[in-house]
C-alpha positions in Angstrom: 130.2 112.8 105.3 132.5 110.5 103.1 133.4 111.0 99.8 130.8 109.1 97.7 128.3 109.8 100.1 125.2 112.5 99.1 123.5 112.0 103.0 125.5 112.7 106.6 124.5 110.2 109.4 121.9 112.5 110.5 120.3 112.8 107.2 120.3 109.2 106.9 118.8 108.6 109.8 115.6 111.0 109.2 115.9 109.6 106.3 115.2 106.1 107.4 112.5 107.2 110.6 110.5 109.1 107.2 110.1 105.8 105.3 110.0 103.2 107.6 107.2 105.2 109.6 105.4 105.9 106.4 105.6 102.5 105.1 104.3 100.4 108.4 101.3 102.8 108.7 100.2 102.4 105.0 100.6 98.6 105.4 99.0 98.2 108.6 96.0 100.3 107.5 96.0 98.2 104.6 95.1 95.0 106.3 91.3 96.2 107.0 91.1 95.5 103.1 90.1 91.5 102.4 91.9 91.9 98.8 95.7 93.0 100.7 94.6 89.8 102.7 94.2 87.5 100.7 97.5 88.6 98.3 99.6 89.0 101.6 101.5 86.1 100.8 102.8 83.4 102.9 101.9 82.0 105.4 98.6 83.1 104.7 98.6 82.5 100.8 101.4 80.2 100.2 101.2 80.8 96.1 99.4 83.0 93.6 100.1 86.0 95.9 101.3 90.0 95.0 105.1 90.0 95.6 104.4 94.1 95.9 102.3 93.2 99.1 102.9 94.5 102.5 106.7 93.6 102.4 107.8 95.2 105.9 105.5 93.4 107.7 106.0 90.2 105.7 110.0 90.6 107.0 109.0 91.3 110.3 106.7 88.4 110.3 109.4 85.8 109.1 112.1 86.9 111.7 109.8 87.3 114.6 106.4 85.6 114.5 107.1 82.5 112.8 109.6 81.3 114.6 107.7 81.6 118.1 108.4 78.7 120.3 104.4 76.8 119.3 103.5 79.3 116.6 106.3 77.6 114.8 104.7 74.3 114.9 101.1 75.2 113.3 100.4 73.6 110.3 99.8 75.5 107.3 96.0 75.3 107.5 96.0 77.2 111.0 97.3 80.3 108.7 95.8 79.9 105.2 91.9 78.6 106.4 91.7 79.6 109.9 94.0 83.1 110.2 93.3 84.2 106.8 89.7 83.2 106.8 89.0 85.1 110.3 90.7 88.1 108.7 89.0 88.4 105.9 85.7 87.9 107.5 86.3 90.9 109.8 87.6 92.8 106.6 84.3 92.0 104.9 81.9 93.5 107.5 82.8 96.6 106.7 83.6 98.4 109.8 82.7 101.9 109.6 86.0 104.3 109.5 86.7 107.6 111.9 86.1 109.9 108.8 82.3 109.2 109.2 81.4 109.5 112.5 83.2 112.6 113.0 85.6 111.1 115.7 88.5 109.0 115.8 87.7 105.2 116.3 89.0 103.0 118.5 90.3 100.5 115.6 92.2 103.8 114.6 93.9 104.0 118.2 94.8 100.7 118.1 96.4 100.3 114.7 98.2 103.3 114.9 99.2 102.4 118.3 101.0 98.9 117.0 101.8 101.1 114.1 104.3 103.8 116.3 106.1 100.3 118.3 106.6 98.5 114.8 108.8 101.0 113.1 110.8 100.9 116.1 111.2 97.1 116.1 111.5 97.7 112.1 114.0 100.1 111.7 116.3 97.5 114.4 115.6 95.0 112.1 116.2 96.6 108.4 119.3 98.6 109.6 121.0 96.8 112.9 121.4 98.1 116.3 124.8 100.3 116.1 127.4 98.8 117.5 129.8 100.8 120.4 132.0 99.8 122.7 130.9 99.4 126.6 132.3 98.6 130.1 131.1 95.8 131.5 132.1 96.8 135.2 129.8 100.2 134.9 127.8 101.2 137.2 124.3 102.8 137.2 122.0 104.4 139.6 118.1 103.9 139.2 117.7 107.6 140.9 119.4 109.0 137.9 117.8 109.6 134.9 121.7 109.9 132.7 122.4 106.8 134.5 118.3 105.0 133.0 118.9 106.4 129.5 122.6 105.4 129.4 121.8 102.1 130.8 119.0 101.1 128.4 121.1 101.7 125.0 124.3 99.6 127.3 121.6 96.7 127.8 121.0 96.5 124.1 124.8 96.6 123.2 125.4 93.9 125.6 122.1 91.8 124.6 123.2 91.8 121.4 126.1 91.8 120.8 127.7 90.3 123.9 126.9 87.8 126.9 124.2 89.4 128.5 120.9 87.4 127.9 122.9 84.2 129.0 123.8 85.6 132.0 120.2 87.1 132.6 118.5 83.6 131.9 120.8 82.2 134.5 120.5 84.5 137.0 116.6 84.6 136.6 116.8 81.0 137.5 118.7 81.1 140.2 116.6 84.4 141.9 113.9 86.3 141.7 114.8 89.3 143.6 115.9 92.2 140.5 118.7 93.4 143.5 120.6 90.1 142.4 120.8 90.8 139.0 124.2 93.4 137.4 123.4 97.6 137.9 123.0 97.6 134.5 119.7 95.2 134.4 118.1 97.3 137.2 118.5 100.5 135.2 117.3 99.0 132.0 114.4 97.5 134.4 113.2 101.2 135.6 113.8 102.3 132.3 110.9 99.6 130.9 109.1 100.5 133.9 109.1 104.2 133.2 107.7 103.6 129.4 105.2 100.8 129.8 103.8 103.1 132.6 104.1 106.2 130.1 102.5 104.1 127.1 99.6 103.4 129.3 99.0 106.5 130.7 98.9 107.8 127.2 96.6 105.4 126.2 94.2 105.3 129.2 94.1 109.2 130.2 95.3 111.4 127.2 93.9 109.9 124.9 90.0 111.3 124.5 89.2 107.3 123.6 91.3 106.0 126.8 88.1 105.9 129.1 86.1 103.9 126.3 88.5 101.5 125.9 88.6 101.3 129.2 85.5 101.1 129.9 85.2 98.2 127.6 88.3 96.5 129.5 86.5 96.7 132.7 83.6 94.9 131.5 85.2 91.7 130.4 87.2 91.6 133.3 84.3 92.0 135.4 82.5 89.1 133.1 86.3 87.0 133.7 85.2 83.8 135.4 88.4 83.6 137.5 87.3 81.3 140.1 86.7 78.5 138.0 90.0 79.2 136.0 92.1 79.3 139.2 90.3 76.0 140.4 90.9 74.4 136.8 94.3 75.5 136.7 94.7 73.7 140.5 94.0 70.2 138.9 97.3 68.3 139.3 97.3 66.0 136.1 98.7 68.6 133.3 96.5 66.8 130.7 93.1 67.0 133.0 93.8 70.7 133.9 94.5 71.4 129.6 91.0 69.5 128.8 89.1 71.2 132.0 90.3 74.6 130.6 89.4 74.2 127.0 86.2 72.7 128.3 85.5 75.6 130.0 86.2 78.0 128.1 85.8 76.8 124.6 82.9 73.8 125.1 79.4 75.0 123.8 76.5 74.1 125.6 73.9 73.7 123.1 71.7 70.9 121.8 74.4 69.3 119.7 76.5 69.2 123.1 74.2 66.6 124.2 73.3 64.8 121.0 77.2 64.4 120.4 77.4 62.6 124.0 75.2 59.7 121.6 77.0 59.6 118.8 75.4 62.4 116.7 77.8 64.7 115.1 78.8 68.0 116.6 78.1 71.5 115.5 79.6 74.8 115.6 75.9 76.4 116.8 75.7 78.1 119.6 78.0 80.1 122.3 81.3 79.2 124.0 81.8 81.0 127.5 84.3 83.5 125.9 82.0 84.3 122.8 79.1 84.6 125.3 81.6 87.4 127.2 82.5 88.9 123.8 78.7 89.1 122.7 77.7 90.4 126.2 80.1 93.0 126.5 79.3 94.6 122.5 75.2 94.1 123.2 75.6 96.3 126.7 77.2 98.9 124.2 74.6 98.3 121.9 71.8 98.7 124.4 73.3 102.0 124.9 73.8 103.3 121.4 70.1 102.3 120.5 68.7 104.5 124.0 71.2 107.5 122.4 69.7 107.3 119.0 66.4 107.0 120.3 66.5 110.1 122.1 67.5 112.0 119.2 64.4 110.3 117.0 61.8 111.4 120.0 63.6 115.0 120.1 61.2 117.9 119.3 64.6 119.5 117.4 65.4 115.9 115.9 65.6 115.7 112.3 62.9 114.3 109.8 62.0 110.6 109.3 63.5 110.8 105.8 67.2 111.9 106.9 67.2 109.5 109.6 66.2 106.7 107.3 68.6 108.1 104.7 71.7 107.5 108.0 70.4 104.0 108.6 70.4 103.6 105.2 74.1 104.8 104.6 75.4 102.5 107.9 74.1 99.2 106.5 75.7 100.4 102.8 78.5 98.1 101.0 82.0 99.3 101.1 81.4 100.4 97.6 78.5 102.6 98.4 79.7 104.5 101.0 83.2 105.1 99.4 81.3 107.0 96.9 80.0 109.1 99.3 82.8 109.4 101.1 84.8 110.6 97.7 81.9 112.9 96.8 81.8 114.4 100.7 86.0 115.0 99.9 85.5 116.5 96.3 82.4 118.7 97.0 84.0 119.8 100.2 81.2 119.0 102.0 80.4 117.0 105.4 79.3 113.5 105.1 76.0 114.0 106.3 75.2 116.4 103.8 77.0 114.0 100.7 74.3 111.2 102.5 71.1 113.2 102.1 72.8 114.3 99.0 72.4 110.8 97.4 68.4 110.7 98.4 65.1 112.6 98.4 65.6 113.6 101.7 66.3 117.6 102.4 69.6 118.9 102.8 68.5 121.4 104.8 70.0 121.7 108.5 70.5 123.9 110.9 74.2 124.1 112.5 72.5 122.5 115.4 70.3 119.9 113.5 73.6 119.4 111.8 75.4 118.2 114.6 72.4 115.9 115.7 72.3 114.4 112.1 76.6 113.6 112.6 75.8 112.3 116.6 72.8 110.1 115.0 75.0 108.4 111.8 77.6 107.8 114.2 75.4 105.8 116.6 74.3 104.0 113.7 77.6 103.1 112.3 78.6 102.0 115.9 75.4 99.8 116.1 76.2 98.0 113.3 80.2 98.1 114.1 79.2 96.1 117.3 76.7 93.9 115.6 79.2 92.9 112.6 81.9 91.9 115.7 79.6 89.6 116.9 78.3 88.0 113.9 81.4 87.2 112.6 83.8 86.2 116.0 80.4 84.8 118.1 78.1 83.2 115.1 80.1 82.6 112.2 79.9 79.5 110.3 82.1 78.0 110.9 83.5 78.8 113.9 86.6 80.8 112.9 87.4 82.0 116.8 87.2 78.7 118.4 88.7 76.6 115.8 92.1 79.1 115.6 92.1 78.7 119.5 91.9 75.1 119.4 94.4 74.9 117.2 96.7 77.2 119.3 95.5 75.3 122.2 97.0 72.0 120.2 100.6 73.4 119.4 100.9 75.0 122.9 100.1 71.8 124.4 104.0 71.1 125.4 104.4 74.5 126.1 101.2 74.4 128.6 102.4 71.2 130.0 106.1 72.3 130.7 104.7 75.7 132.2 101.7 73.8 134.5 104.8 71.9 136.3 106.9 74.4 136.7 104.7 77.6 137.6 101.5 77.8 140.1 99.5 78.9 137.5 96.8 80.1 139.9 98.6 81.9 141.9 99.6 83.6 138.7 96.0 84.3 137.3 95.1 85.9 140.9 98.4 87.8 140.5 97.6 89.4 137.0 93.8 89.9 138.5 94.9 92.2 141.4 97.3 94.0 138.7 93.6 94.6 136.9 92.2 95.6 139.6 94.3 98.3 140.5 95.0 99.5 137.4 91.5 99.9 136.3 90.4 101.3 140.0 93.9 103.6 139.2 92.7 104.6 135.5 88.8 104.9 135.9 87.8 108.7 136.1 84.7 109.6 138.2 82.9 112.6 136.6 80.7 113.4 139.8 83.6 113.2 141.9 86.4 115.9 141.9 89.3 113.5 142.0 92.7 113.5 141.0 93.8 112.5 137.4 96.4 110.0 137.8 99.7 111.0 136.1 102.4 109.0 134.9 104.2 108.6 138.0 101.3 106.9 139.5 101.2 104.2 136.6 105.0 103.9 137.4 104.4 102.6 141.2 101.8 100.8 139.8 103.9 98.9 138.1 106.7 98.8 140.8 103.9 97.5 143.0 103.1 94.4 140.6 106.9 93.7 139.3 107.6 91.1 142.0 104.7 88.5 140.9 105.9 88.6 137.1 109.9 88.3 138.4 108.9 85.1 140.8 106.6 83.8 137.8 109.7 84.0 135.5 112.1 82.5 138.4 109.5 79.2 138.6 109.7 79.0 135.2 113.5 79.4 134.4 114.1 77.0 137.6 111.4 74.3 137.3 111.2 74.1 133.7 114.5 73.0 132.1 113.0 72.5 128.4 110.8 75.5 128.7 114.0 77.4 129.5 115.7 76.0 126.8 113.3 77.2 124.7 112.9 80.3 125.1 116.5 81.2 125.4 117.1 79.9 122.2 114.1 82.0 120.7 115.8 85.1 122.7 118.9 84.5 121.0 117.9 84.2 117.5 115.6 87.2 118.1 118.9 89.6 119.1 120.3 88.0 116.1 118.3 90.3 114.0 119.4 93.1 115.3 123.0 92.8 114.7 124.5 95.1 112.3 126.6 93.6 109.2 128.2 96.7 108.4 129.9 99.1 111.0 129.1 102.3 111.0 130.2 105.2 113.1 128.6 107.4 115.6 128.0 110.9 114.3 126.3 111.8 117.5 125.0 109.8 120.5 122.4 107.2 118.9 122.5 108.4 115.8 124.2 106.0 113.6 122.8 106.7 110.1 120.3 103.8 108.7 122.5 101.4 109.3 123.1 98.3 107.2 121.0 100.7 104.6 122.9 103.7 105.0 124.6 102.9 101.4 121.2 102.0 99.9 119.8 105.2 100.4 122.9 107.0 99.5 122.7 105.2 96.4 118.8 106.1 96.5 119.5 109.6 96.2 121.9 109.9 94.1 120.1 108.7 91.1 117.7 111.3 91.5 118.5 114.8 89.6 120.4 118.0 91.3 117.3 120.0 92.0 115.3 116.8 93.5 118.3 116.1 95.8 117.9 119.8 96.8 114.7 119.1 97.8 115.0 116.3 99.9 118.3 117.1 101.7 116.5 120.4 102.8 113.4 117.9 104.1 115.8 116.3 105.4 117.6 118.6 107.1 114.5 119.9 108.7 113.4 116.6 109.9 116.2 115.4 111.3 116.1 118.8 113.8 112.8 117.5 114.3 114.2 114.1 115.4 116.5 116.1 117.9 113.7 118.1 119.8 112.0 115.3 120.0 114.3 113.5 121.4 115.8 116.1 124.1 112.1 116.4 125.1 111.6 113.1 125.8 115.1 113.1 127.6 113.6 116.0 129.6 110.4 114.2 130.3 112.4 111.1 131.8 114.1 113.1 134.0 111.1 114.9 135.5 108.7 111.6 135.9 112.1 110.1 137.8 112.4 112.5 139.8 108.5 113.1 140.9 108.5 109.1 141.4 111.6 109.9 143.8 109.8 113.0 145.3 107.8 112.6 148.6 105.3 115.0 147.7 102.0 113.5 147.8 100.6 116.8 145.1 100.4 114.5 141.8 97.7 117.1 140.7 100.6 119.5 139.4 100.3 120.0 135.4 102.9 117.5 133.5 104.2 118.4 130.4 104.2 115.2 129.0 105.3 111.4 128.3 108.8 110.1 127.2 109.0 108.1 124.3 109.7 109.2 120.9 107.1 106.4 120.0 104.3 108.4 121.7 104.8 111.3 119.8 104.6 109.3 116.8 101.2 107.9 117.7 99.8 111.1 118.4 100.7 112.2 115.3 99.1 109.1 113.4 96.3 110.1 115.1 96.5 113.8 115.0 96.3 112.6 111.0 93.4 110.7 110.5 91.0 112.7 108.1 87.8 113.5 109.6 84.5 114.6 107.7 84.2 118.7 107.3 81.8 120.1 110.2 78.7 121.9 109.0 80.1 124.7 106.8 82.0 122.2 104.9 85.5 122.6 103.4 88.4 121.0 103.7 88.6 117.9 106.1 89.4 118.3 109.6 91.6 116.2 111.3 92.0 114.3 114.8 93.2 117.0 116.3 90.8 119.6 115.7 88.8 120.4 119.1 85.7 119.5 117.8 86.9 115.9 116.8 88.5 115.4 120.4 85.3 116.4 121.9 83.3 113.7 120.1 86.2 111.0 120.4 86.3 111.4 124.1 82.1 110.5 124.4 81.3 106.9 125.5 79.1 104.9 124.5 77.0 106.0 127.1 77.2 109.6 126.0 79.2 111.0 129.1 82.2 113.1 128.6 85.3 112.3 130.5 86.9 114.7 133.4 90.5 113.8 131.7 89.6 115.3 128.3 90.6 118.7 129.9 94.0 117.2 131.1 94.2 115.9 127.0 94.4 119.1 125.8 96.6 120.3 127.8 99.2 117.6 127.3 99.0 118.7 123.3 100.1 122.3 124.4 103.5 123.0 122.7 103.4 119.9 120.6 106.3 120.3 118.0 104.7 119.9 114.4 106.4 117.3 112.2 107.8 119.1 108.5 106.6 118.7 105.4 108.1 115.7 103.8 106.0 115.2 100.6 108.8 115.1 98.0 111.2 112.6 100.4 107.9 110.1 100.2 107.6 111.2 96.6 111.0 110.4 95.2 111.8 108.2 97.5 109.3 105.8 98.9 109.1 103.4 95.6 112.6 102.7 95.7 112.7 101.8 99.6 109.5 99.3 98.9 111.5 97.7 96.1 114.5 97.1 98.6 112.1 95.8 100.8 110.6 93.2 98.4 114.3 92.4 97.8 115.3 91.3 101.6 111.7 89.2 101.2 113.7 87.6 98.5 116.7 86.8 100.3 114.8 86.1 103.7 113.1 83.5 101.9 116.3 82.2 99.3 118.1 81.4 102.9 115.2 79.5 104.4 114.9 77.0 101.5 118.9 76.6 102.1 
């Protein structure tokens, strides 16, 4: 630590993983409000917005999103009328949250799942990607685990700040064998390989809700109509094969169809083919949920007319209403059932068993409406909000589309990513009547070793064929790196550990204006998180090496207990999870949370009502999980200051793009 400086690099650091992490959750979470919507700012409100709104993800937006090759060319009404207008509409339904149904949703898993690979791409993006020196000439061996790790942070350096993504875009054109390419591509290759196959085994078999989603995956693909796309996408004219696809997919067959054929004018009434798969795929769920709740209404041991009418009641509530009871359930320490039957005539008497029933039956309601709400608002909306953003899409893409149907045999690419479906949902689906294996990580890594080649030949066709295309997207690549480049150097302290960055003298400068005994208080946080950071990290270090060595292994026992995934990121979305408040169980008190037994055991239910075989395996991933530390006074002191910096780099972002 350097005279002037209050924080060491590894301070700093924890420092900037506690606020960043914080910050991205609480804005992501705050998108399912309409009133964050519509004060987000641009480019979905242009003027009159709240400059104090969501400013990580606004800079995130502004250096990535917007400047996507098509998404850069939208007009302004694709964000402000159709975006904006689509989000809010979902915002308004009301979706029911994971505290009331006793189990952690799958809007939950999602969010916080894009909420643990944000902060990642944030942090890169506030602070820089530290800068080291590296040897071109190195060599790297994909049956090493040292040689993946040390490989992947060499890629970046080199990606960044050297010659490296030139190189790869001209090699890729020239060959689409991955042997062709430098040792140091192949390693960062298996090193992608090893945590795309570790993000989706976490997702698909740890997590209790990884059958359900699932589940719900392998109904729309089964609902796909690939045979008709393939054929479409076989049309030699690009423009014929562009309409024939939006026809297909996006033309409503309904009575204004034909009347527009004479001149009438067209409405939005009626189903396209992929609304008619989105509102298939909900109803089947829906079908289900009603035969669950109905069994529990014709139960002998069910509860009495006026509680259940009291739950349907609550699930069809405003927003308002049920964040009174929600509030009353938290204050009064009391489950949410009893804070419902609490706010009618009904009696308040249950059983720990009629208890449970009443939780099962508002949670079948809530999901009822949950489905119905989806398919109001993205199948039956007027207007159209889905198809119109599509269209619009479909009308910016148009080059892109164009460039890509000459170069590529788009086709042969659809039946491509179709097998990789197949086998990874025939990988991922768990029998309960049949004692199979549980797939482990390794298996989602040959998966994906097995389906590499057709995404490595798609990208050759489109690098060689498509000169423009190429063009590009290299120049998208480049300015993307660009972000990550550090302004300032700052030294290593230990490997990958290189303070915050370009903010390492902002939050110096953070702390320091706070008094002697609050400094105390967050350097000891600190302190503690930052060991935190550590085991985290050599765990995930340790898990790398095992998964590359069982890929390696010619065992054919994949049943043997794994003590995990690497990737920091995981642990982070666990957590998130691990987090979410959850209504008290029957004898009330304080709330639980998602990872109480209880609440894994009704998260891991589909909609069906089965259990899956891979909730036992869950559980005993969690065993030994390293808790996070109390950090309450860092976020305390500290947080205000960091979203006021942020606000400020909005500022500037936007100051150099009126230059």
């Amino acid at each position: 630590m350097s005279t002037g400086e209050c924080l060491s690099s590894k301070q700093a650091h924890a420092l900037f993983d506690i606020l960043t992490s914080h910050v991205n959750l609480s804005e992501i979470e705050g998108l399912k409000d309409s009133k964050k919507i519509a004060t987000f700012g641009p480019p979905l409100q242009p003027s009159s917005f709240d400059e104090k709104s969501s400013p990580l993800l606004r800079v995130l937006l502004e250096s990535f999103i917007l400047d996507l090759p098509g998404l850069r060319n939208v007009t302004p009404h694709f964000w402000t009328n159709s975006i904006r207008q689509l989000a809010t509409a979902l915002d308004d339904s009301n979706l029911s949250e994971s505290y009331d149904k006793g189990s952690v949703g799958i809007r939950r898993t999602l969010s916080t799942a894009i909420a643990s690979i944000v902060e990642s791409v944030a942090r890169g993006r506030l602070g820089g990607y530290p800068r080291r020196s590296t040897k071109d000439d190195a060599e790297y061996h994909t049956d090493n685990p040292d040689d993946i790790l040390r490989a992947w942070d060499d890629f970046l350096q080199r990606i960044i700040y050297g010659d490296l993504l030139d190189k790869m875009f001209v090699k890729a054109s020239e060959t689409d064998k991955l042997s062709d390419h430098e040792s140091v591509v192949q390693a960062a290759h298996q090193y992608a390989v090893i945590m795309l196959a570790s993000l989706m085994h976490h997702n698909l078999i740890v997590s209790p809700r990884g059958q359900s989603m699932l589940s719900l995956l392998n109904r729309v693909h089964r609902l796909m109509p690939y045979f008709l796309v393939k054929q479409t996408l076989k049309v030699g004219n690009a423009a014929s094969m562009l309409n024939g696809m939006v026809q297909l997919l996006l033309a409503k067959m309904n009575l204004s169809t034909l009347t527009s054929w004479f001149g009438a004018q067209p409405s939005d009434s009626g189903m396209n083919l992929l609304q008619q798969i989105i509102s298939q795929v909900l109803s089947a769920d829906t079908a289900e949920l009603r035969k669950r709740a109905k069994a529990i209404e014709q139960s002998r041991d069910s509860l009495d007319k006026s509680q259940m009418d009291q739950f349907r009641k609550y699930a069809s509530a405003t927003a308002q209403e049920q964040d009174a009871i929600r509030k009353r359930s938290r204050t009064e320490s009391i489950s949410i059932v009893k804070a419902i039957l609490a706010q009618g005539k009904a009696s308040q008497s249950l059983t720990d068993s009629c208890h449970k029933l009443a939780l099962e039956y508002v949670s079948l309601q809530l999901a009822i409406r949950d489905r119905e709400k989806l398919i109001e608002v993205l199948c039956h909306h007027q207007p159209d909000l889905l198809t119109t953003s599509i269209r619009e899409l479909v009308k910016v893409y148009d080059p892109i589309i164009r460039a890509l149907h000459n170069a590529v045999d788009l086709a042969s690419g659809v039946t491509d990513a179709q097998a990789f479906l197949d086998d990874m949902i025939s990988l991922s689906l768990i029998d309960n009547s049949k004692k199979g294996k549980i797939p482990t990580v390794q298996d989602f890594v040959h998966l994906l070793q097995k389906h590499q080649g057709s995404s490595h030949v798609f990208i050759h066709q489109a690098l060689k064929n498509g000169k423009e295309l190429s063009q590009w997207y290299h120049e998208y690549a480049r300015h993307a790196v660009e972000q990550y480049k550090q302004e300032t150097h700052v030294e290593l302290s230990a490997p990958h550990v290189a303070a915050a960055g370009d903010l390492t003298g902002f939050f110096n400068e953070l702390v320091s204006k706070q008094s002697k005994n609050e400094q105390q208080l967050i350097i000891g946080e600190l302190d503690r998180y930052a060991n935190f950071l550590e085991s985290l990290s050599a765990q995930s270090k340790a898990r790398m090496q095992n998964i590359v060595h069982a890929s390696l292994s010619s065992s054919n026992d994949n049943n043997s207990q794994v003590d995990g995934n690497p990737g920091m990121f995981l642990y982070k979305w666990q957590c998130f999870i691990d987090d979410t408040p959850i209504t008290p169980g029957p004898e009330g008190g304080a709330p639980r949370t998602g990872e109480s037994e209880s609440v894994k055991e009704a998260t891991a239910v589909d909609v069906d009502g089965r259990k899956p075989a891979t909730l036992v395996y869950a559980k005993a991933e969690g065993n030994g999980k390293v808790k996070p530390p109390d950090v309450s006074n860092v976020l305390r002191l500290l947080e205000p200051g960091f979203e006021d910096e942020l606000r400020r780099l909005v500022d500037v972002k936007k100051g150099l793009a009126l230059q």
